[in-house]
Backbone as CSV, one residue per row, in Angstrom:
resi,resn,N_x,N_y,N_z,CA_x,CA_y,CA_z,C_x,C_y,C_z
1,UNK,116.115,92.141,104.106,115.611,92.540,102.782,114.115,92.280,102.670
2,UNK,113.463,90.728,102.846,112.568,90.627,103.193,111.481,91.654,104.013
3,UNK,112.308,91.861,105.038,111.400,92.826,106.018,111.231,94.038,105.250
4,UNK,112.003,94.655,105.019,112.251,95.933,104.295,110.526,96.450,102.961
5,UNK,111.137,95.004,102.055,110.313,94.603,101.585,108.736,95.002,101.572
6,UNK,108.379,94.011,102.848,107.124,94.198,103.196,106.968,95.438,103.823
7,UNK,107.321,96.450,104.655,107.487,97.312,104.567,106.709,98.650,103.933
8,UNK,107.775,98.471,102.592,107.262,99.249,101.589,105.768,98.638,101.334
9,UNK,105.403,97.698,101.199,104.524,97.225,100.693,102.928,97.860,101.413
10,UNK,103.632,97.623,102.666,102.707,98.197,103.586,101.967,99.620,103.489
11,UNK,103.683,100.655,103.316,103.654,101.971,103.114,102.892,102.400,101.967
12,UNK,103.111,101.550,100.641,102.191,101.892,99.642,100.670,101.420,99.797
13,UNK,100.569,100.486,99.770,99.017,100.495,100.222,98.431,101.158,101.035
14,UNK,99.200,101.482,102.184,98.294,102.698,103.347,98.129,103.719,102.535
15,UNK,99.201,103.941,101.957,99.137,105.500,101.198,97.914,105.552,100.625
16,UNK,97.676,104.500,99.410,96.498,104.397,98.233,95.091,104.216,98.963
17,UNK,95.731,103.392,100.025,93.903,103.588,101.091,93.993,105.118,101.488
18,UNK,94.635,105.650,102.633,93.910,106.697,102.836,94.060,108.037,101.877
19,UNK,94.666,108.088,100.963,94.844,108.854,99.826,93.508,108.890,98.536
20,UNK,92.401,107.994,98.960,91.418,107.197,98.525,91.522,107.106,97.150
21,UNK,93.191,106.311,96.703,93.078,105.592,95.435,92.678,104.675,95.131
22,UNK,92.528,103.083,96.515,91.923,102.317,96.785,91.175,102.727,97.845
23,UNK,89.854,102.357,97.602,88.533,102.357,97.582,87.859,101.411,98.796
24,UNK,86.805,101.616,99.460,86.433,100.998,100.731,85.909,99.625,99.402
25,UNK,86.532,97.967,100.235,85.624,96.869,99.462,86.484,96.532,97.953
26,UNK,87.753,97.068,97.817,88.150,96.841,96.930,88.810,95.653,96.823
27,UNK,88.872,94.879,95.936,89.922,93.347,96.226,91.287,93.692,96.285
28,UNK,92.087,93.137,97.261,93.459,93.384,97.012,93.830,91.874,96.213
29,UNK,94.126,91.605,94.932,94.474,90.116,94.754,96.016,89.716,95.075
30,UNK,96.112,88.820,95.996,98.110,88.898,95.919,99.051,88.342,94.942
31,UNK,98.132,87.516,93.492,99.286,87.613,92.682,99.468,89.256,92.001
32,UNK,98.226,90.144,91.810,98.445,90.976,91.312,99.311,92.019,92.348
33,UNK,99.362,92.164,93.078,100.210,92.721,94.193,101.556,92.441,93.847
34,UNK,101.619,91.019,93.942,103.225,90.401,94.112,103.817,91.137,92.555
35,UNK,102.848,90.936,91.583,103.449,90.936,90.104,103.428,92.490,90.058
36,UNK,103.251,93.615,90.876,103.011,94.897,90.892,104.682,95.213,91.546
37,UNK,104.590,94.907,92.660,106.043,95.096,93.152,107.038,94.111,92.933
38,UNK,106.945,92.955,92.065,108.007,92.295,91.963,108.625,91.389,92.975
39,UNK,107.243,91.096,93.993,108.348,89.973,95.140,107.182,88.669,95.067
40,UNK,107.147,88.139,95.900,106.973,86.617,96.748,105.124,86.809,96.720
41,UNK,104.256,86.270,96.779,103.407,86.236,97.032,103.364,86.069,98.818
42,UNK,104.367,85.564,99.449,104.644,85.314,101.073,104.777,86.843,101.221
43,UNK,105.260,87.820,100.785,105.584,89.294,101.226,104.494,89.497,101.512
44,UNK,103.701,89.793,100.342,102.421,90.115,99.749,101.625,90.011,100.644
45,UNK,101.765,88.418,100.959,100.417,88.296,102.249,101.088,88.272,103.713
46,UNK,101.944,88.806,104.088,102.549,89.290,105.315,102.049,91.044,105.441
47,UNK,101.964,91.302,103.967,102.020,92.948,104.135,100.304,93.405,104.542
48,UNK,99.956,92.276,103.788,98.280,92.345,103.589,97.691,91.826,105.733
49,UNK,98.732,91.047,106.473,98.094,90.337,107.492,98.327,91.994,108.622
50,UNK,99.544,92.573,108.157,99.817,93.702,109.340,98.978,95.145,108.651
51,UNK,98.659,95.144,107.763,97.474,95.895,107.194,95.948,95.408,108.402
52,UNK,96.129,94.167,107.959,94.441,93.360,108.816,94.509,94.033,110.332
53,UNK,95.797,94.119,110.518,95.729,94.141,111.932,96.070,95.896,112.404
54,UNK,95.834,96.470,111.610,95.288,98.358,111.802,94.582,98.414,110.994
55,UNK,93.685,97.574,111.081,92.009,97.744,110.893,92.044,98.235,109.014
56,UNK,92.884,98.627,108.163,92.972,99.278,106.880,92.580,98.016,105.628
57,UNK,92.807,96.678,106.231,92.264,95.495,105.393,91.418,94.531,106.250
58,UNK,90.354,93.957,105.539,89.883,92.985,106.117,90.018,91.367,105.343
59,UNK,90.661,90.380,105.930,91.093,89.192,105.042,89.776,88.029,105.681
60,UNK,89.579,87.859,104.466,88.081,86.646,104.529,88.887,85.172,104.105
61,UNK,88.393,84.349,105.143,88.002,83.006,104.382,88.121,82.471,102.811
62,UNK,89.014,82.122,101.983,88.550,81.454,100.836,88.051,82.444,99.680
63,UNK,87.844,83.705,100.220,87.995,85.476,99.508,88.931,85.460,98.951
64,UNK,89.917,86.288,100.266,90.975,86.721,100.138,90.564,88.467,101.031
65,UNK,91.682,89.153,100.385,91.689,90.337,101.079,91.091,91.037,100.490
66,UNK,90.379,92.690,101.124,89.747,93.400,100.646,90.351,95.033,101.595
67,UNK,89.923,96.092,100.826,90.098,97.088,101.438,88.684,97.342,102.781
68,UNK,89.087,97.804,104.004,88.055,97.444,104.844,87.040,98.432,104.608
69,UNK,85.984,98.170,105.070,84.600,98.964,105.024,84.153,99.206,106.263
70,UNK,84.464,99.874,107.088,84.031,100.417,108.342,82.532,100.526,108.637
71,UNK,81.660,100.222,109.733,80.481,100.449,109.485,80.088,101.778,110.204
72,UNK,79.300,102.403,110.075,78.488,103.537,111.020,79.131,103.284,112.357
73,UNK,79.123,102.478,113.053,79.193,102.206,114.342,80.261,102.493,115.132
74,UNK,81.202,101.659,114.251,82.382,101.934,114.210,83.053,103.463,113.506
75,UNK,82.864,103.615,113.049,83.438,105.389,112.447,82.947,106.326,113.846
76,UNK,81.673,105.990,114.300,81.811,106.687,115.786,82.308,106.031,116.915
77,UNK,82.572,105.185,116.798,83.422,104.669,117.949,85.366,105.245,117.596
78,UNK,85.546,105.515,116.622,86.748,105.596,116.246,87.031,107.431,116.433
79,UNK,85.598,108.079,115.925,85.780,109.461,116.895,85.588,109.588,118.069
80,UNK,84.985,108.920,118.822,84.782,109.204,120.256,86.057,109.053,120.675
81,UNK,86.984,107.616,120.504,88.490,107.609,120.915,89.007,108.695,120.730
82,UNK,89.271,109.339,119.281,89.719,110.471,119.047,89.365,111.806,119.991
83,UNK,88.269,111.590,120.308,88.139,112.768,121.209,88.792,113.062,122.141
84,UNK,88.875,111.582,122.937,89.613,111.159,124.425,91.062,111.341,124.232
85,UNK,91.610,111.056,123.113,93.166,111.378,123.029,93.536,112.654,123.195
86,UNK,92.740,113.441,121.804,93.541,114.506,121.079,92.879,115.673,122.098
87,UNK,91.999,115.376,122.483,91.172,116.873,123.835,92.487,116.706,124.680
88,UNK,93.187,115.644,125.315,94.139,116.399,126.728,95.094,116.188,125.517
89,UNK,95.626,115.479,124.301,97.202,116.224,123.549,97.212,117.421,123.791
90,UNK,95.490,117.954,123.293,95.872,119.991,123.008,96.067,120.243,124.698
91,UNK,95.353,119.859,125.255,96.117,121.022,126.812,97.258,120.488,127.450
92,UNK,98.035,118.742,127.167,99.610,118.717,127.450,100.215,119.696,126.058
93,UNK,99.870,119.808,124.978,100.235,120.534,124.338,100.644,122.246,124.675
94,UNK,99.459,122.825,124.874,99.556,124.113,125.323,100.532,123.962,126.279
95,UNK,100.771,123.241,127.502,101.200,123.467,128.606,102.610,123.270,128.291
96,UNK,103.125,122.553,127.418,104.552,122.545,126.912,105.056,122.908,125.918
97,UNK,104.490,124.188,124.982,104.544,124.845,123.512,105.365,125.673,123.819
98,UNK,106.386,125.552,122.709,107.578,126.812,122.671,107.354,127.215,121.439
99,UNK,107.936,128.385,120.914,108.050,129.091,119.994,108.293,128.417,118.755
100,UNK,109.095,127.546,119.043,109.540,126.243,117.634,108.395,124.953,117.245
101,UNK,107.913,125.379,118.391,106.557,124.292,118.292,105.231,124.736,117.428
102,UNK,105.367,126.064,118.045,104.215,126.901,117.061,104.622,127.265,115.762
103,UNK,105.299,127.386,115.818,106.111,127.819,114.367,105.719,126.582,112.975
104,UNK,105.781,125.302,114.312,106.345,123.823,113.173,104.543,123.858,112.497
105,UNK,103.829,124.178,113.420,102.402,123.657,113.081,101.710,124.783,112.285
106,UNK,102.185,125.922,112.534,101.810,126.937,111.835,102.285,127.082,110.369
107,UNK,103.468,126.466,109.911,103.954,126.147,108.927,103.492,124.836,108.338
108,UNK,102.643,123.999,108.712,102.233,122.982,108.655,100.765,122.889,107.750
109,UNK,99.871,124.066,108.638,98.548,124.408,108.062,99.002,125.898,107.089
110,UNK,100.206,126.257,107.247,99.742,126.836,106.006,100.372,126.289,104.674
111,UNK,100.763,124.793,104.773,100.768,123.558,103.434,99.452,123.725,103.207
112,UNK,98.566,123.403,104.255,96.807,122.657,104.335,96.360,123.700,103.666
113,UNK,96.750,124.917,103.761,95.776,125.742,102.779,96.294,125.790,101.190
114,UNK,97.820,125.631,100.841,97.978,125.960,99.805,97.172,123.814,98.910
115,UNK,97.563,123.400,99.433,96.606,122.240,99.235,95.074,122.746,98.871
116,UNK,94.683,123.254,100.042,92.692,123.247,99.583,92.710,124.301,98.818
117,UNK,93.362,125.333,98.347,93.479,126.090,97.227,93.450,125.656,96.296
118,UNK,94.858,125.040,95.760,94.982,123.803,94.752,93.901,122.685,94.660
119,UNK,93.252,122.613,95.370,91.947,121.726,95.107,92.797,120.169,95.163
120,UNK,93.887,119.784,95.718,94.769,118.903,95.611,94.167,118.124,97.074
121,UNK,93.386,117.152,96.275,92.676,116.333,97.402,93.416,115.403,97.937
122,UNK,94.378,114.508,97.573,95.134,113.256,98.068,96.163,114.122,98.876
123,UNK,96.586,115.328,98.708,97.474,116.310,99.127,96.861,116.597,100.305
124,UNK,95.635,117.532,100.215,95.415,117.886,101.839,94.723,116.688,102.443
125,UNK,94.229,115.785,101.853,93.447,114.600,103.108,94.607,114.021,103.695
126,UNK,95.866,113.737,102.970,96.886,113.630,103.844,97.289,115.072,104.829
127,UNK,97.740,115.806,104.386,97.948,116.737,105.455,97.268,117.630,106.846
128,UNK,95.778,117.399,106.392,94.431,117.662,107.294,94.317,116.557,108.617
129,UNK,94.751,114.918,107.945,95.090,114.299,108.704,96.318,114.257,110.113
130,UNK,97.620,114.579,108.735,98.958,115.052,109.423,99.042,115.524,110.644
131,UNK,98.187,116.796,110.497,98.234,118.147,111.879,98.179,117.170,113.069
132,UNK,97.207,116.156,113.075,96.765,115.584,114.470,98.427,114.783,115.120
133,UNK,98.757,114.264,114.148,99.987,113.348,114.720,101.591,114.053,114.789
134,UNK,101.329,115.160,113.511,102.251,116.211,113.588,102.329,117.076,115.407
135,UNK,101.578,117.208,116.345,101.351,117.907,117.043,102.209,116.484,118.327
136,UNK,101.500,115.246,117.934,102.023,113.854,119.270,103.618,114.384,118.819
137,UNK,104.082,114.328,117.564,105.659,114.314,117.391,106.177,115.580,118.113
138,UNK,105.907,116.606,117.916,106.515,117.661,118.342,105.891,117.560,119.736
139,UNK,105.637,117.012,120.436,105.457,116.538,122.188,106.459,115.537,122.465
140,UNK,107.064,114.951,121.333,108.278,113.640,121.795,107.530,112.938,121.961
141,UNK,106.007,112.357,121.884,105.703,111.341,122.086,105.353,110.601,121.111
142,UNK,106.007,109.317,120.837,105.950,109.124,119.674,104.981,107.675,119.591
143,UNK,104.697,106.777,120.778,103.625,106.332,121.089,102.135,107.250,120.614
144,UNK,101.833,107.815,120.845,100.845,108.603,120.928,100.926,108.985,119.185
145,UNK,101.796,109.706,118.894,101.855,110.067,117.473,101.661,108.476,116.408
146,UNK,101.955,106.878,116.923,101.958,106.112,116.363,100.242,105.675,115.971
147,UNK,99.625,105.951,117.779,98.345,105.826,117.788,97.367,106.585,117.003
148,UNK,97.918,107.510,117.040,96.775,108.757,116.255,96.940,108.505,114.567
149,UNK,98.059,107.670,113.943,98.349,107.597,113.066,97.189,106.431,112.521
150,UNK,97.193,105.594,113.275,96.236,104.654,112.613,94.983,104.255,113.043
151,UNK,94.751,105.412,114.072,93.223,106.215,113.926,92.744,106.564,112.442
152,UNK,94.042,107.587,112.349,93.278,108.477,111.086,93.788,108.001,109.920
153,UNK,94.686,106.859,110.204,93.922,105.803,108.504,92.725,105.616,108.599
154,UNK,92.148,105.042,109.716,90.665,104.046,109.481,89.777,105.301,109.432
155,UNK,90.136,106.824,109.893,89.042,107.514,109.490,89.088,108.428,108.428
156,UNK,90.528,108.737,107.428,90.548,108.549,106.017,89.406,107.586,105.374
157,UNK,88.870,106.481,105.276,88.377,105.537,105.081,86.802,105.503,105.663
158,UNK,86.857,106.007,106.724,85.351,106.254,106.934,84.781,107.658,106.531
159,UNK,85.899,108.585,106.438,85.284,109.683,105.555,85.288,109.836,103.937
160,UNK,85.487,108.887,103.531,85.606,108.498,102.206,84.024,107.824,102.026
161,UNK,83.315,107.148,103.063,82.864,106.305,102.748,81.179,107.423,103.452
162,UNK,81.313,108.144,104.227,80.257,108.409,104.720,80.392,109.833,104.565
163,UNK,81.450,110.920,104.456,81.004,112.397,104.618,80.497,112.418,103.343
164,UNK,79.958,113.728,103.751,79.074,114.429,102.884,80.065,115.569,101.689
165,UNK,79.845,116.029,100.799,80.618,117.053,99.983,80.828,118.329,100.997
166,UNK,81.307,118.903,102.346,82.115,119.574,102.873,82.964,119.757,102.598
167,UNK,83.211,121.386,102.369,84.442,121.480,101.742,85.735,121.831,103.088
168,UNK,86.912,120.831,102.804,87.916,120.725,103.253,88.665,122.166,104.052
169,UNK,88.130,122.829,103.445,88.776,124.000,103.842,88.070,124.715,105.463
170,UNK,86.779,123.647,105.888,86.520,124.167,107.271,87.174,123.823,107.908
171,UNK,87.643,122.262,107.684,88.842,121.728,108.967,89.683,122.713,109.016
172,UNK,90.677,122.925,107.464,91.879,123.541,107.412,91.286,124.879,108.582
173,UNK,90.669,125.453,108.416,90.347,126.967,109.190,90.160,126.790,111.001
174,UNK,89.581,125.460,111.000,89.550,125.226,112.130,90.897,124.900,113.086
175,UNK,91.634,124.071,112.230,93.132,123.918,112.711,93.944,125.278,113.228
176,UNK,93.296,126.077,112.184,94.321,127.364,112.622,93.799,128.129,113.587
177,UNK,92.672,127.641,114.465,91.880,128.301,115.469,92.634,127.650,116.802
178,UNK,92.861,126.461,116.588,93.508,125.404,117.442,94.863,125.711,117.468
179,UNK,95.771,126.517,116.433,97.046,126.775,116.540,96.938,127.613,117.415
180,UNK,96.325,128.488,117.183,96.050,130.141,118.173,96.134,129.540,119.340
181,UNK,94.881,128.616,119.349,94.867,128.712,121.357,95.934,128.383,122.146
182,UNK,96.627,127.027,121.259,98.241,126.254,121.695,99.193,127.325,121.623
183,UNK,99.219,128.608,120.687,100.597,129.249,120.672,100.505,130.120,121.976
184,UNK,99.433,130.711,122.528,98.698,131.468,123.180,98.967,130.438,124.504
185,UNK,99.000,129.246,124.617,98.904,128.606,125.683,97.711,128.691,126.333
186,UNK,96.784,128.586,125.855,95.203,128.461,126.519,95.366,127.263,126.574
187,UNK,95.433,126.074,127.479,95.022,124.558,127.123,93.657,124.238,126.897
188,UNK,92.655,124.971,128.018,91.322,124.570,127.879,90.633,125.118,126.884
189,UNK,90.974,126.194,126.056,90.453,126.355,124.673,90.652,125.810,123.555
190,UNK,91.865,125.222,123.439,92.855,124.308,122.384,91.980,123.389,122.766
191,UNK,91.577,122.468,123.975,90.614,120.990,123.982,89.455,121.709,123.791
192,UNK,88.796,122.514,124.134,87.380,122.741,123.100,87.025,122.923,122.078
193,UNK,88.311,123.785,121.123,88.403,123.479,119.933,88.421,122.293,119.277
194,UNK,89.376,121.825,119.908,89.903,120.033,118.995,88.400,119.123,119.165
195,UNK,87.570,119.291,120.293,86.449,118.536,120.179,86.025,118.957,119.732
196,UNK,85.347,120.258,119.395,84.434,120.744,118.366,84.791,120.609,117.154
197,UNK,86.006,120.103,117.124,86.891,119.838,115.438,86.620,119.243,115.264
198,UNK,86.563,117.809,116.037,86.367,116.594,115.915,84.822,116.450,115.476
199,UNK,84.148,116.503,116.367,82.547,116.780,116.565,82.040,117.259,115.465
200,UNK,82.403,118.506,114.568,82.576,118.886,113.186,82.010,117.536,112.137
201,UNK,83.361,116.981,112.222,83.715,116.016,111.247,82.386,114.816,110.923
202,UNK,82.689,114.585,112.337,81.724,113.348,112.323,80.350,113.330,111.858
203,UNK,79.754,115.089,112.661,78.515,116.095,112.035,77.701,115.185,110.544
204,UNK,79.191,115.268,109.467,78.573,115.406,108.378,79.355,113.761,107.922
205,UNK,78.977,113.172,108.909,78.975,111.793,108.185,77.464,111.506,108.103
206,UNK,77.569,110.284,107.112,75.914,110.341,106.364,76.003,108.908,106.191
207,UNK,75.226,107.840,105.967,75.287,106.388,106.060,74.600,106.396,104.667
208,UNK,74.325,107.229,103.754,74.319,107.292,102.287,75.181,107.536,101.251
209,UNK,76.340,107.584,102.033,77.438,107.711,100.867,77.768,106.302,99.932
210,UNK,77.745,106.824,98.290,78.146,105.465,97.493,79.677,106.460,96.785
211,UNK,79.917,105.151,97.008,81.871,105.310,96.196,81.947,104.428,95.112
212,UNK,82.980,104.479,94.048,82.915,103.437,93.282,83.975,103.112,93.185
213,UNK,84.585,101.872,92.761,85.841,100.723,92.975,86.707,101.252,91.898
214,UNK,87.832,100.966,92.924,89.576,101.449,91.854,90.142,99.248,91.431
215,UNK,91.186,99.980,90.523,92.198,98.995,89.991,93.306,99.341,90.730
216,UNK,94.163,98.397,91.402,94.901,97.776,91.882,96.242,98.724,91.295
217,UNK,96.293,98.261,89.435,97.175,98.903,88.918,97.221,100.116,89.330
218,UNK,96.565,101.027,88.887,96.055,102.294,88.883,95.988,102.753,89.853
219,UNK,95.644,102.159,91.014,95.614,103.064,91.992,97.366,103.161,92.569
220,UNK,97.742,102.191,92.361,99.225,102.237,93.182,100.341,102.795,92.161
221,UNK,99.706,103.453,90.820,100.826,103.676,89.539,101.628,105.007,90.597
């Protein structure tokens, strides 16, 4: 029950971080946590220590916890990884794409568009994200799909904190350039795409971005 517990606890806070209801630097306090979901202050700070440890919280000394703040340095160190993964996913990808595979992802980005239509931002930054780990699952690898997952929390979080007003809808367009090459089975065009996708992104990070701080309540209502 316990485990379970924390868990959820976990699941909701990732959500509100990369959903950017909570905010890069925000306090997490754990009585207000505990008194939010109704358990232990021990949950609370179990949920908050396996948060610390996929990079999505940082816990200080005599602080307490905070939502993490990634620096410049790190947000490119966290795409360059990305590069190295998701460039050979797309050509083991291509090289093992069936008809049900293209289908799943093609049905996938066209959520991502009815999202950036809707202007439904917590909607497609989750699903813009999705595509990348959506693609490890439908490979069976679910290592890989675990990894890419909490990549693109911490870069939910660094694009919160550093892109520029780009509108969402280039990724979405770009994804569907990357479906083509995978349904098509090009591998080496699917990895030039995905880096130039990637490469994209990072483009319009800016070390002038200011954000301003959420409530705890509120962000997790």
């Amino acid at each position: 029950m316990e485990s379970s517990s924390t868990t959820a606890i976990v699941h909701a806070l990732t959500r509100a971080i990369t959903e950017h209801r909570l905010l890069p630097g925000s306090k997490l306090a754990e009585q207000k946590l505990a008194d939010h979901f109704g358990v232990s202050r021990t949950l609370v700070r179990q949920a908050l220590l396996q948060l610390s440890q996929h990079q999505l919280v940082t816990l200080e000394p005599a602080r307490g916890a905070f939502v993490a703040a990634p620096s410049v340095d790190e947000a490119r160190q966290v795409f360059a990884v990305r590069r190295m993964l998701e460039c050979e996913m797309a050509r083991a990808f291509a090289a093992q794409v069936t008809p049900a595979m293209a289908r799943a992802l093609r049905e996938h980005v066209a959520q991502e568009k009815r999202a950036v239509e809707q202007d439904d931002a917590s909607g497609r930054t989750e699903l813009l994200g999705d595509f990348h780990v959506r693609m490890a699952e439908l490979m069976g690898n679910q290592v890989l799909a675990q990894m890419l997952g909490q990549l693109i929390s911490r870069c939910a979080l660094i694009t919160l904190m550093y892109q520029s007003s780009q509108d969402a809808g280039h990724s979405h367009d770009e994804h569907v350039q990357i479906v083509r090459a995978l349904a098509a089975r090009d591998g080496e065009l699917a990895a030039r795409l995905m880096g130039e996708h990637l490469s994209h992104v990072e483009a319009h990070l800016t070390a002038t971005r200011s954000y301003p701080t959420n409530d705890i309540t509120q962000a997790l209502a």
